[in-house]
C-alpha positions as CSV (number, residue, x, y, z in Angstrom):
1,X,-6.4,-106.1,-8.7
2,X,-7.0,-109.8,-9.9
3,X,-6.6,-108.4,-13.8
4,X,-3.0,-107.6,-12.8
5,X,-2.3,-110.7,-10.2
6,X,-3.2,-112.8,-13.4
7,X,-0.3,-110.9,-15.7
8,X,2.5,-111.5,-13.2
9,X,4.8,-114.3,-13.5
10,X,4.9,-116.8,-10.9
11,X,6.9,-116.5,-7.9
12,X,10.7,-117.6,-7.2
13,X,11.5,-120.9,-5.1
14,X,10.9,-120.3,-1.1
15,X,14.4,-120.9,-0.9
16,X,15.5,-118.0,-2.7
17,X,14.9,-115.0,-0.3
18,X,16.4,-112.1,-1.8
19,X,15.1,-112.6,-5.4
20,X,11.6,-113.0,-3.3
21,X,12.2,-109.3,-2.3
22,X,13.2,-108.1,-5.5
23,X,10.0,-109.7,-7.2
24,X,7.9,-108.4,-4.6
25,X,9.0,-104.5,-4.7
26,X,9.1,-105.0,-8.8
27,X,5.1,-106.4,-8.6
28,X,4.3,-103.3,-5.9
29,X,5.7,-101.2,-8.7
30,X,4.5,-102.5,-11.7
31,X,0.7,-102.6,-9.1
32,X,1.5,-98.2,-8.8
33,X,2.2,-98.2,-12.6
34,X,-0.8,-99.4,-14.2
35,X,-2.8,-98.0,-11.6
36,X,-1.7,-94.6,-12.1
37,X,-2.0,-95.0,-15.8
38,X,-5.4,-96.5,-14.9
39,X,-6.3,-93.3,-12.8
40,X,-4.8,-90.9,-15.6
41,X,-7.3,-92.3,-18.2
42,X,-10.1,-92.0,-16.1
43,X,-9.3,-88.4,-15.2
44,X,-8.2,-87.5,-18.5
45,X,-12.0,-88.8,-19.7
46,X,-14.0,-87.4,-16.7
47,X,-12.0,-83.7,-17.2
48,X,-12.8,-83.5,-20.8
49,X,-16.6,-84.3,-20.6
50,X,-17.1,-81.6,-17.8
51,X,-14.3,-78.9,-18.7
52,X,-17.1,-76.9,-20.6
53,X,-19.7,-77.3,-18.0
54,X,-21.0,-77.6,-15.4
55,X,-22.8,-80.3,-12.9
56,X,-26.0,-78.7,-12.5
57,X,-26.2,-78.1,-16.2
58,X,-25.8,-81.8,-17.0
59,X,-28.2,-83.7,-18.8
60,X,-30.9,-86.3,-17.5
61,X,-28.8,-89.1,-20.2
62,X,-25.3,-88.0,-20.7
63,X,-24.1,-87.7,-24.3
64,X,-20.8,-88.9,-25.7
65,X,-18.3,-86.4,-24.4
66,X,-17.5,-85.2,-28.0
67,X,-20.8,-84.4,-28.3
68,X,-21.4,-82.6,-24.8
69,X,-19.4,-79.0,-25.5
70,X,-22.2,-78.2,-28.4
71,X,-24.6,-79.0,-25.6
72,X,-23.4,-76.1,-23.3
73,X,-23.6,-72.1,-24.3
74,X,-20.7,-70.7,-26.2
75,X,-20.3,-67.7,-23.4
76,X,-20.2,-70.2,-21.3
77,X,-17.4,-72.5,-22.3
78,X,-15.2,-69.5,-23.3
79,X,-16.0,-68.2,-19.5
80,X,-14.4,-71.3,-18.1
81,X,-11.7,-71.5,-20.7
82,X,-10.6,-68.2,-19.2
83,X,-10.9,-68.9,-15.7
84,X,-9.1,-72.6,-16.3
85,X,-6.1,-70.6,-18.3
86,X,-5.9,-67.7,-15.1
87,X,-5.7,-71.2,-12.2
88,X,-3.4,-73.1,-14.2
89,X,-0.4,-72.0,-12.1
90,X,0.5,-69.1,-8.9
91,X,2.3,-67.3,-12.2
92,X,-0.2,-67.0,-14.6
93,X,-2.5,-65.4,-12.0
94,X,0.0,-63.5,-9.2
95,X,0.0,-60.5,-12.1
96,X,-0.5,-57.8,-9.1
97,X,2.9,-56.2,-7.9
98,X,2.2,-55.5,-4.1
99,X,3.6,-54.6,-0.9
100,X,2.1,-56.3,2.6
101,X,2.0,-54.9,6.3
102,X,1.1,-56.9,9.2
103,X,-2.0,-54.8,10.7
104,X,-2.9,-55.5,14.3
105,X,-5.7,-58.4,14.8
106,X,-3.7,-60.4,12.4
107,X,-4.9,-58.3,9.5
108,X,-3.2,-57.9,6.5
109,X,-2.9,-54.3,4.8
110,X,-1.8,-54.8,0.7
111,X,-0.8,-51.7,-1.6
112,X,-1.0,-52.5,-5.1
113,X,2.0,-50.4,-7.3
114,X,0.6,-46.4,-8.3
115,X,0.8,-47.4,-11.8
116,X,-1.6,-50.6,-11.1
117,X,-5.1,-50.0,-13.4
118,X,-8.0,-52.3,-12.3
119,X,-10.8,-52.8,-14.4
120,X,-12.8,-54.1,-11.2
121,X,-11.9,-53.8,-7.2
122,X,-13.9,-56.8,-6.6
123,X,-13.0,-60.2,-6.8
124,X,-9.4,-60.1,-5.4
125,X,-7.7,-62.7,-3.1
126,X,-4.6,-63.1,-0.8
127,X,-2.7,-65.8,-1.4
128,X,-0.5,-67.0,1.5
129,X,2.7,-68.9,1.4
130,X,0.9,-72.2,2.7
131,X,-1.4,-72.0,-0.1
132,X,-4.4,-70.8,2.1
133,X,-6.9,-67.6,0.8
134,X,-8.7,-65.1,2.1
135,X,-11.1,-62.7,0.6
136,X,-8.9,-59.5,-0.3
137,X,-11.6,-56.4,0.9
138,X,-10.9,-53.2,-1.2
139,X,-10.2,-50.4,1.5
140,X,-9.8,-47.4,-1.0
141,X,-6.8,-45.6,-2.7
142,X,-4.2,-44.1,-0.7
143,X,-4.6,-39.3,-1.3
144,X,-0.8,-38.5,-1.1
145,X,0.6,-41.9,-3.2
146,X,-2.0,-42.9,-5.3
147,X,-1.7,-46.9,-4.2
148,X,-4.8,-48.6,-4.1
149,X,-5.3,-51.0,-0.7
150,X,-7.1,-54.1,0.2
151,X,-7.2,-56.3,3.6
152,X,-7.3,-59.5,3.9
153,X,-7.6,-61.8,6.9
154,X,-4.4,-64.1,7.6
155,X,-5.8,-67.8,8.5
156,X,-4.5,-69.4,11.6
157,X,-2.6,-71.8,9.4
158,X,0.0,-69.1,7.7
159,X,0.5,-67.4,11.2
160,X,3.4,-69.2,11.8
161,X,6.8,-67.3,11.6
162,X,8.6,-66.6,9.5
163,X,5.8,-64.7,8.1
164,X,5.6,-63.9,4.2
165,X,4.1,-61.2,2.0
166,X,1.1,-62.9,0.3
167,X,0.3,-62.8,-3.1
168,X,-2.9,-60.5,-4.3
169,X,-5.1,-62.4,-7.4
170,X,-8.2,-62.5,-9.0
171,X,-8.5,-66.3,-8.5
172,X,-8.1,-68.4,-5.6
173,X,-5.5,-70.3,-6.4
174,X,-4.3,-73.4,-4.4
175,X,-0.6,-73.3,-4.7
176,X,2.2,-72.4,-2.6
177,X,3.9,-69.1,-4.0
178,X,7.5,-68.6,-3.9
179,X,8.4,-67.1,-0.3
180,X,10.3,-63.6,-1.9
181,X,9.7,-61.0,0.7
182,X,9.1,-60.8,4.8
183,X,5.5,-59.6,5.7
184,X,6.7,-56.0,7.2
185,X,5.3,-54.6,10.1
186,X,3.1,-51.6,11.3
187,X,4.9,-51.8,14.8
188,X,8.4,-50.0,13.2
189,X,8.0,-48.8,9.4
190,X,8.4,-45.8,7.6
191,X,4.6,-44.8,6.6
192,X,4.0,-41.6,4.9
193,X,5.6,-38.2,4.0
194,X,4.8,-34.7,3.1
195,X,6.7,-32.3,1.6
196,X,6.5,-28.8,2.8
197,X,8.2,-25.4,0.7
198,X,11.1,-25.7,2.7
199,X,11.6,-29.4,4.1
200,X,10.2,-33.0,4.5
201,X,8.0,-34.7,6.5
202,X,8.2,-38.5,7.5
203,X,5.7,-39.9,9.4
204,X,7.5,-43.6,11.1
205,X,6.0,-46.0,13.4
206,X,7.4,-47.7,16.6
207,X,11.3,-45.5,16.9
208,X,9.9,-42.8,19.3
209,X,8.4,-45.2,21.9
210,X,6.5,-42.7,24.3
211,X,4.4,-39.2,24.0
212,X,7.0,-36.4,24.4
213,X,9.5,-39.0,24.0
214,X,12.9,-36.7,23.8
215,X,15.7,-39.7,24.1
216,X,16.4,-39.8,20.6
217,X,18.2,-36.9,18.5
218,X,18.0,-35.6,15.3
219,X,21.7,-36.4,14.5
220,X,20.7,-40.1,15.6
221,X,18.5,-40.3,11.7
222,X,18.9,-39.5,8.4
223,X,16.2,-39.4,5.6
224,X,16.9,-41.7,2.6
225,X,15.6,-40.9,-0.8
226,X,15.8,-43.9,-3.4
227,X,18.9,-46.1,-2.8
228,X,21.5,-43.8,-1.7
229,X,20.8,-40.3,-1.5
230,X,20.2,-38.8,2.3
231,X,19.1,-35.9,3.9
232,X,19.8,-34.8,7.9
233,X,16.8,-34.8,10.0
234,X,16.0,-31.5,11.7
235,X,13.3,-32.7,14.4
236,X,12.1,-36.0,15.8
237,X,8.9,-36.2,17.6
238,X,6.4,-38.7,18.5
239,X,6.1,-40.3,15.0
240,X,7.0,-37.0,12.7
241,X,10.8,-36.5,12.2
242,X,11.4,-33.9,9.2
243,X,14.1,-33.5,6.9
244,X,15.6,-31.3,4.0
245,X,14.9,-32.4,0.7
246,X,17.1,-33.9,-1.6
247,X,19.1,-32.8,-4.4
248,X,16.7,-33.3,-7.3
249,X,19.6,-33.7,-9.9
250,X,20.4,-37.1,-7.6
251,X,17.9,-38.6,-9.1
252,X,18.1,-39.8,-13.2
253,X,14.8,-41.0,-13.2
254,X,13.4,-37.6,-12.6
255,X,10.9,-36.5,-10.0
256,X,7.9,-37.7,-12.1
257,X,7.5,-40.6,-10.1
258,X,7.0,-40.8,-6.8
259,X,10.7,-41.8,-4.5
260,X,10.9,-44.5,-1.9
261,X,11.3,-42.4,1.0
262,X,12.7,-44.2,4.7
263,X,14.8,-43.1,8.0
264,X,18.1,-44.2,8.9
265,X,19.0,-44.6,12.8
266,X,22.9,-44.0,13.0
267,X,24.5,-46.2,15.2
268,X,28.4,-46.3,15.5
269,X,28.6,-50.2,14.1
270,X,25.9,-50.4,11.7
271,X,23.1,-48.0,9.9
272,X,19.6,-49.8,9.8
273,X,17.4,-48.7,7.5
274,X,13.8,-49.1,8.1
275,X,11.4,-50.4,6.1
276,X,9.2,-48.5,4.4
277,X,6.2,-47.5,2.3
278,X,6.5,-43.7,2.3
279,X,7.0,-42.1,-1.1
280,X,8.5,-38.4,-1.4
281,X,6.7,-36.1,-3.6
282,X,8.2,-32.5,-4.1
283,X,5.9,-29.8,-2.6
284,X,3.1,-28.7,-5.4
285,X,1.6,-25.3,-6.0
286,X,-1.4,-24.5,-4.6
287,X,-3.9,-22.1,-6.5
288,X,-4.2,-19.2,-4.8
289,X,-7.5,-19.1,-3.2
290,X,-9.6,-17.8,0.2
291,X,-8.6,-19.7,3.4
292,X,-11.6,-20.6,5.0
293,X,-11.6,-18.8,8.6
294,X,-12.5,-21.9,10.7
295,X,-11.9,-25.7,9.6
296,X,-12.7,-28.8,11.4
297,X,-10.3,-32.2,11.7
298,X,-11.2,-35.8,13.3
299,X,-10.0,-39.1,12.3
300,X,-13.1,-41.6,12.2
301,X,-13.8,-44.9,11.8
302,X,-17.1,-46.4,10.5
303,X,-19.4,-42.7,12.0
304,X,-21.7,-42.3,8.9
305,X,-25.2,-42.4,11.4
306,X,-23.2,-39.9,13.2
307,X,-21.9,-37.5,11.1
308,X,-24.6,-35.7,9.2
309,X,-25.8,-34.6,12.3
310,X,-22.5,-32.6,13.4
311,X,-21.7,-31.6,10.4
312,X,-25.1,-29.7,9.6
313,X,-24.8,-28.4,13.6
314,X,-21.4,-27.1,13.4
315,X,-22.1,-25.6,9.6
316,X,-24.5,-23.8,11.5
317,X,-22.1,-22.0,14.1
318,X,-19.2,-21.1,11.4
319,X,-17.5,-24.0,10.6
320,X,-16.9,-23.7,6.9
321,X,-14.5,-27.0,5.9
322,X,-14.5,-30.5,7.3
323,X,-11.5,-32.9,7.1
324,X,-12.2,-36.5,7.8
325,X,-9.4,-39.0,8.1
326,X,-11.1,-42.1,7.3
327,X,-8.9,-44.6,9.6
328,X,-10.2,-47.5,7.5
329,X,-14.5,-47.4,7.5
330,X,-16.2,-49.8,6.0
331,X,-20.1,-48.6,6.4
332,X,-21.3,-45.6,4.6
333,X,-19.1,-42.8,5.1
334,X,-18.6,-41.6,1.2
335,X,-22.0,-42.1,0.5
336,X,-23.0,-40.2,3.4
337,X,-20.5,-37.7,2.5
338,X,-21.5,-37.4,-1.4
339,X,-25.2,-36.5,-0.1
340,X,-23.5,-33.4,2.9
341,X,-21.6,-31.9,0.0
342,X,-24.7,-32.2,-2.8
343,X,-26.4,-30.4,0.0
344,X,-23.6,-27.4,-0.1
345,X,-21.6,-28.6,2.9
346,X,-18.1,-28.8,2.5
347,X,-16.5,-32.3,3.9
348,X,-14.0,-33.9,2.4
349,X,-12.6,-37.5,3.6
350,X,-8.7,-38.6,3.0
351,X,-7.9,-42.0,3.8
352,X,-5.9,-42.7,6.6
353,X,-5.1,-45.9,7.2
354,X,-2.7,-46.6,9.4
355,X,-3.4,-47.8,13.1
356,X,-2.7,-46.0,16.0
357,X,-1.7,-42.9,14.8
358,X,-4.3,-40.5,15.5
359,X,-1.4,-37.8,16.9
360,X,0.3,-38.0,13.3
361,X,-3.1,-38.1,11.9
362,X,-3.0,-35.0,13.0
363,X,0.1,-33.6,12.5
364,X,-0.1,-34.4,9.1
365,X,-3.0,-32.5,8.7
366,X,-1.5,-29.4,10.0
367,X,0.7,-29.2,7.2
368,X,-1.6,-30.9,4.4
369,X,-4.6,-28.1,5.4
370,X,-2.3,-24.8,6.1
371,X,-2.8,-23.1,2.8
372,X,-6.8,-23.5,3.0
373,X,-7.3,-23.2,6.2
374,X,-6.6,-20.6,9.0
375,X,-8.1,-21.9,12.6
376,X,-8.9,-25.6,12.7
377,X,-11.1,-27.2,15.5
378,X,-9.8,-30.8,16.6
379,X,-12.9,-32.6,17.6
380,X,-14.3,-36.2,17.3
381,X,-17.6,-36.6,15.8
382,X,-19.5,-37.4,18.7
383,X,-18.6,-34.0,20.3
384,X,-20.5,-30.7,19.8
385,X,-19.0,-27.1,20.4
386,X,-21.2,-25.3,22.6
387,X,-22.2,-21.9,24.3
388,X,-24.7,-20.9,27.0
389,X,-25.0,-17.4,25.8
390,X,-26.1,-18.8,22.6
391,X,-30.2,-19.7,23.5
392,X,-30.6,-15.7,23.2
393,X,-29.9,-16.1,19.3
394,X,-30.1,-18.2,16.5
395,X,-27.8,-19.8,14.7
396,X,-24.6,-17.7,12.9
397,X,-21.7,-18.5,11.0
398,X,-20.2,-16.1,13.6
399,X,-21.0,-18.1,16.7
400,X,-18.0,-20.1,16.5
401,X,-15.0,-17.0,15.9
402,X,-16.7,-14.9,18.5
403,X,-14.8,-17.0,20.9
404,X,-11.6,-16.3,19.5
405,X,-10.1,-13.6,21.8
406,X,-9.3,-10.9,19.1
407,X,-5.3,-10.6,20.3
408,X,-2.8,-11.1,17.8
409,X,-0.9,-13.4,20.1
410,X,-3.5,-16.2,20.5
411,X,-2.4,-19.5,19.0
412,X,-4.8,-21.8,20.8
413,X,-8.1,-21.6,22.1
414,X,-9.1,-24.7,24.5
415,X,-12.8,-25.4,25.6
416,X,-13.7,-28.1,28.0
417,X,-15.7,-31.0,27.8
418,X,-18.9,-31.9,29.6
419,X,-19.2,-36.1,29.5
420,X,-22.6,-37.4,28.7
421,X,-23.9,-41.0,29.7
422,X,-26.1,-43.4,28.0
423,X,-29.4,-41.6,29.5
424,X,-31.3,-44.9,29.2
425,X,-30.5,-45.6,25.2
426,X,-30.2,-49.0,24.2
427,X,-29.7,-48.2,20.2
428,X,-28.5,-45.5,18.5
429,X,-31.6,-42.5,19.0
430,X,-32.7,-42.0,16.1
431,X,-33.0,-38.3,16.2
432,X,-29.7,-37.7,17.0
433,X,-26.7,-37.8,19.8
434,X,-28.0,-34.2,21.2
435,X,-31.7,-35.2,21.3
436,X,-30.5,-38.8,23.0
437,X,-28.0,-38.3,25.3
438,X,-28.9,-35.4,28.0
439,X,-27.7,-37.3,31.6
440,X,-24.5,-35.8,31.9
441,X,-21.6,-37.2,34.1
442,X,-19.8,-34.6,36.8
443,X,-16.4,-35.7,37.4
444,X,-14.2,-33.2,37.3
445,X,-11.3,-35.3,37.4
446,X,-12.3,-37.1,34.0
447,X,-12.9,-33.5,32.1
448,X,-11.0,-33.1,29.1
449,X,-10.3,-30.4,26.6
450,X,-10.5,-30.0,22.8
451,X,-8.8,-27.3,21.2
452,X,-8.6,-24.4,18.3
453,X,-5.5,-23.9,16.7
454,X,-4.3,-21.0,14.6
455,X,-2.4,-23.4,12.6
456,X,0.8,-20.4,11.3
457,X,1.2,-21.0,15.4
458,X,2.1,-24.4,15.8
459,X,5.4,-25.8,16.5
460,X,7.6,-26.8,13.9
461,X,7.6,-29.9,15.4
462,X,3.6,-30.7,15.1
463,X,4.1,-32.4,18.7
464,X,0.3,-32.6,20.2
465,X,-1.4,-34.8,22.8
466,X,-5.0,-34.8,20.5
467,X,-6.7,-32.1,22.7
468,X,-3.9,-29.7,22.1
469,X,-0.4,-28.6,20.0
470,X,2.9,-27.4,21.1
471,X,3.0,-23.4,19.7
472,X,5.7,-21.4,18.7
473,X,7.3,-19.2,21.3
474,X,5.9,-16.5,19.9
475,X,2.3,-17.3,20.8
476,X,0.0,-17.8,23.6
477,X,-3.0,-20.2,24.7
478,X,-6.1,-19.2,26.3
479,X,-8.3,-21.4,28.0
480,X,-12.1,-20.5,28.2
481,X,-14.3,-20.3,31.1
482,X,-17.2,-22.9,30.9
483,X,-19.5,-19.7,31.2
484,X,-18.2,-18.9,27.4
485,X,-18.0,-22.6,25.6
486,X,-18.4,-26.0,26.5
487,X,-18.1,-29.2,24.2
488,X,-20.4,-31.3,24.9
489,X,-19.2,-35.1,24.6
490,X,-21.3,-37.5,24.1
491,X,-19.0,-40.2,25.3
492,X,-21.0,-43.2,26.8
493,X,-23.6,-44.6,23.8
494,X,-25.8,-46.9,23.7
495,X,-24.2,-49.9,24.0
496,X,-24.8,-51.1,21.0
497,X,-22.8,-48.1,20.1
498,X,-19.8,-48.0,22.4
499,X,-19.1,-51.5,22.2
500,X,-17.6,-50.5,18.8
501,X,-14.8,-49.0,20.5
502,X,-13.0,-52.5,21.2
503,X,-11.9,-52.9,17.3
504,X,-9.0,-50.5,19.1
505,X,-8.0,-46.8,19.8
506,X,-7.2,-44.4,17.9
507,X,-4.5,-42.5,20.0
508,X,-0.9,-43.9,19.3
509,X,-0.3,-43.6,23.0
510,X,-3.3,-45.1,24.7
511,X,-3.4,-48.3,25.3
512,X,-6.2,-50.3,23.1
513,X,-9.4,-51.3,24.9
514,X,-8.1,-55.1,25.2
515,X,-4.4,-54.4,26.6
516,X,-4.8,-55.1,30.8
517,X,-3.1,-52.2,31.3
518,X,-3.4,-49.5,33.1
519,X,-6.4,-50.0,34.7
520,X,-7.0,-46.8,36.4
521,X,-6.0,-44.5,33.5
522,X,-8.4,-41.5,32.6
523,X,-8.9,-43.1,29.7
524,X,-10.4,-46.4,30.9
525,X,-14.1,-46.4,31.3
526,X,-14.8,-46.8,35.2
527,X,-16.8,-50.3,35.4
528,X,-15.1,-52.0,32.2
529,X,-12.9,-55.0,32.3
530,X,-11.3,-55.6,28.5
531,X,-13.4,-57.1,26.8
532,X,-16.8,-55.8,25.2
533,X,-19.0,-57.2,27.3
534,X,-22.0,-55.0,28.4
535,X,-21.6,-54.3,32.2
536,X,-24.7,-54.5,34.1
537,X,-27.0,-51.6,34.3
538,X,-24.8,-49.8,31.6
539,X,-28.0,-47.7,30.9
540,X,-28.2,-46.0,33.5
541,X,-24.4,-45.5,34.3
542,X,-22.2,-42.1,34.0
543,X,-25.5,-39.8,35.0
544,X,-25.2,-37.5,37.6
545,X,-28.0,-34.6,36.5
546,X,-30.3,-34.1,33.7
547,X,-28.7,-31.4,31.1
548,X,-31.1,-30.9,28.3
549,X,-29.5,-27.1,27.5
550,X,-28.2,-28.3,24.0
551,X,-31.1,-30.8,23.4
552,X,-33.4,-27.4,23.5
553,X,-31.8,-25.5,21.4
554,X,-31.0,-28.1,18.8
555,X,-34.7,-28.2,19.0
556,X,-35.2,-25.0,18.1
557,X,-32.6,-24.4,15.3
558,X,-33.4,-27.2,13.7
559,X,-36.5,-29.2,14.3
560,X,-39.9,-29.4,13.2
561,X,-42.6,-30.3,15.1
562,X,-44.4,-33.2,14.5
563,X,-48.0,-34.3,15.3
564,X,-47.3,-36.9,18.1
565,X,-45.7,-33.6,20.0
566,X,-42.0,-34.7,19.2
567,X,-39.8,-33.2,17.0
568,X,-38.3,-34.2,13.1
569,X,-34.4,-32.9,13.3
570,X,-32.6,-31.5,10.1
571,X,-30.6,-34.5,10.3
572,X,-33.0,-37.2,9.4
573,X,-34.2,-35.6,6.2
């Protein structure tokens, strides 16, 4: 500062005040001036000796920085080149045309367009309107649309409303991008569709508010297809309204590309559209091929220590297809799966990932499974169909139809459930949920029911509670005695285990493990607050008698003895 005090002319008479001022703002400027030029140099020279490098590749003596590039690896400066090119500005690197939804847990869901190709799903970044990132997870690629998703966590910092869509990159970037679209929301938007031969189905969140909910009316919606073109709904419930199809020669563009499907509500002022990520697809062919008798569905989340087990188990009892809709795993399922079906098993996993919406989970899969698929079991993966009469004779891909009452008018075949406690496990048992778990729980108050469905016999409106769907008038449902088939549920873990249950539920309708509310609802755990913390003594809770009936004859179907006098299960082969 004294090489520039030196350079300044001297200052004006005391007497003059206002020229004092003036001299004194002009020398605070001139002062920002040469320092900036001062600072500009000095980054300009720093930058361009370590541009092509990096600091723990530096040299002990430092070279003259026009020497210093042919001291560094070619692959290595053309590396950074690219990667300084790519951060130069939010335009060069925001090359990803996405759409955002607001997940619960301040989680970000991010669609990339169908016609996106990626070289790499790793790597990716969110970039929020306040310039903050987050690590962009890949979460798979969507069956029915083709969009590949990632999540990404929203920092505190960008939660502030009005929240914006973020930006998905390769590099993270620390500008502000321009605030173009609202983040939407999971809590009302138009999801998914599927088209059947004669209709539509759209699947939309947060209109129908309530299970069985029948305030609203068909002639309260419409479908829109693209901009303009609209369709009257036909049926609205829970989260399924369905629709005719439009008019093909509406559309100029063709049907080759997917359309941006969404619902109307009619109101006598204004129409709202909803927003939407649901694309329409006309119905396609199917080959022509064998239905398989019996099929299994469940939506899942992060079960692949669980599943091998109740897949081989039910295989063994006539179960010849498994449908897994992955709500969003992130252990591993696929790999898991890969190995079941190199084995000959038949699973196949679609992912599903929208919260909350188990019941149109399921509903969807009534119509996506129809034509290969005649009966399908709705179970979870910790629950294992079960007779009595069955310790007379080994396993049979019969074992499972034989409790189909042979009438022409059965639609639905219900089995109750039989709850099992933690039986003294603190970690997952390693030979499996039948060999762990035999202290079951009597409560006839909490039993449930899981279901069969002939799926030709349910209700146009795919309206189910989970356990159970609506039929068509035309058919019946039979419940069976507990003397013919049980399921036994295995539904108090471990800790370790059960504590997983708090990311949230599955059911649309059930309030998440967190909400305080209703605190006596059959589908609380007796003993819990809302928060996963382990109550005392969980061990030993939920066990009224000892029920090792399926632990025996797993035993016998499918273990091997061992030489400490315990048993080697199918499973952990």
């Amino acid at each position: 500062m004294a090489y520039y005090q030196r350079t300044f002319p001297p200052p004006p008479p005391p007497d003059s005040s206002l020229s004092e001022t003036t001299s004194r703002r002009r020398t605070r400027g001139t002062e920002l001036f040469f320092s900036l030029l001062l600072f500009i140099a000095f980054s300009f020279y720093f930058s361009s000796t370590l541009s092509a490098t990096d600091l723990r590749f530096l040299p002990a003596k430092r070279p003259h920085a026009r020497n210093l590039i042919s001291n560094v690896m070619k692959d290595d400066f053309q590396e950074v080149t690219r990667l300084s090119r790519h951060v130069s500005s939010v335009q060069d690197s925001a090359k990803y045309h996405s759409v955002s939804v607001l997940l619960p847990d301040w989680e970000v869901l991010v669609l990339l367009s169908p016609e996106t190709s990626l070289d790499s799903v790793e790597g990716f970044y969110c970039l929020f309107w306040n310039s903050q990132t987050s690590p962009a997870r890949f979460s798979g690629v969507l069956p029915f649309t083709e969009r590949t998703a990632f999540k990404c966590a929203m920092p505190n910092g960008a939660r502030r409303p009005p929240l914006w869509q973020p930006i998905l990159t390769k590099y993270p970037v620390k500008e502000n991008p321009a605030k173009e679209r609202e983040l939407l929301r999971m809590k009302k938007l138009a999801y998914e569709s599927i088209s059947t031969e004669d209709d539509v189905v759209l699947f939309v969140k947060g209109v129908n508010a309530r299970s069985r909910s029948r305030s609203p009316q068909p002639q309260d919606f419409m479908c829109v297809f693209g901009d303009a073109v609209k369709t009257p709904v036909t049926s609205c419930t829970q989260e399924v309204f369905r629709c005719s199809h439009p008019e093909l020669t509406a559309f100029t563009s063709g049907t080759d590309q997917p359309i941006k499907m969404s619902l109307q509500i009619m109101h006598q002022v204004q129409n709202r559209t909803l927003p939407s990520v649901a694309y329409y697809r006309p119905r396609q062919s199917h080959a022509q091929e064998p239905k398989s008798e019996i099929c299994v569905c469940t939506m899942v989340y992060n079960v692949a220590k669980f599943v091998k087990e109740w897949v081989i188990y039910h295989t063994k009892i006539g179960v010849e297809k498994f449908i897994l809709y992955d709500n969003g795993s992130e252990d591993d399922l696929q790999n898991v799966v890969n190995e079941l079906n190199g084995d000959g098993y038949n699973v196949t996993t679609l992912l599903w990932i929208w919260p909350k919406t188990q019941e149109a989970g399921f509903s969807h899969n009534a119509i996506h499974a129809k034509h290969s698929c005649k009966w399908m079991l709705y179970i979870d993966v910790d629950e294992f169909v079960y007779s009595p009469s069955w310790h007379d004779s080994g396993p049979s891909k019969h074992l499972l139809k034989a409790l189909i009452p042979q009438l022409h008018s059965i639609g639905q075949v219900s089995i109750r459930c039989l709850d099992f406690g933690p039986s003294g496990q603190k970690s997952h048992p390693i030979e499996g949920v039948t060999q762990g778990y035999n202290c079951q729980r009597w409560d006839v108050s909490q039993q449930r029911h899981k279901s069969m469905v002939l799926l030709e016999a349910i209700d146009d409106s795919l309206d189910n509670v989970v356990h159970h769907f609506r039929l068509k008038n035309t058919f019946q449902w039979r419940e069976l005695s507990m003397s013919s088939a049980l399921v036994n549920h295995y539904k108090y873990q471990a800790w370790s285990e059960f504590k997983t249950k708090f990311r949230r539920r599955v059911s649309a309708y059930v309030a998440d493990w967190r909400d305080a509310t209703n605190p006596n609802s059959k589908d609380r755990t007796p003993g819990l607050g809302f928060e996963p913390i382990k109550p005392q003594g969980w061990e030993f809770e939920f066990c009224n008698f000892t029920d090792d009936r399926l632990k025996l004859l797993t035993q016998r179907w499918f273990g091997q003895l061992t030489p400490n006098g315990g048993y080697k299960m199918a499973w952990q082969r």
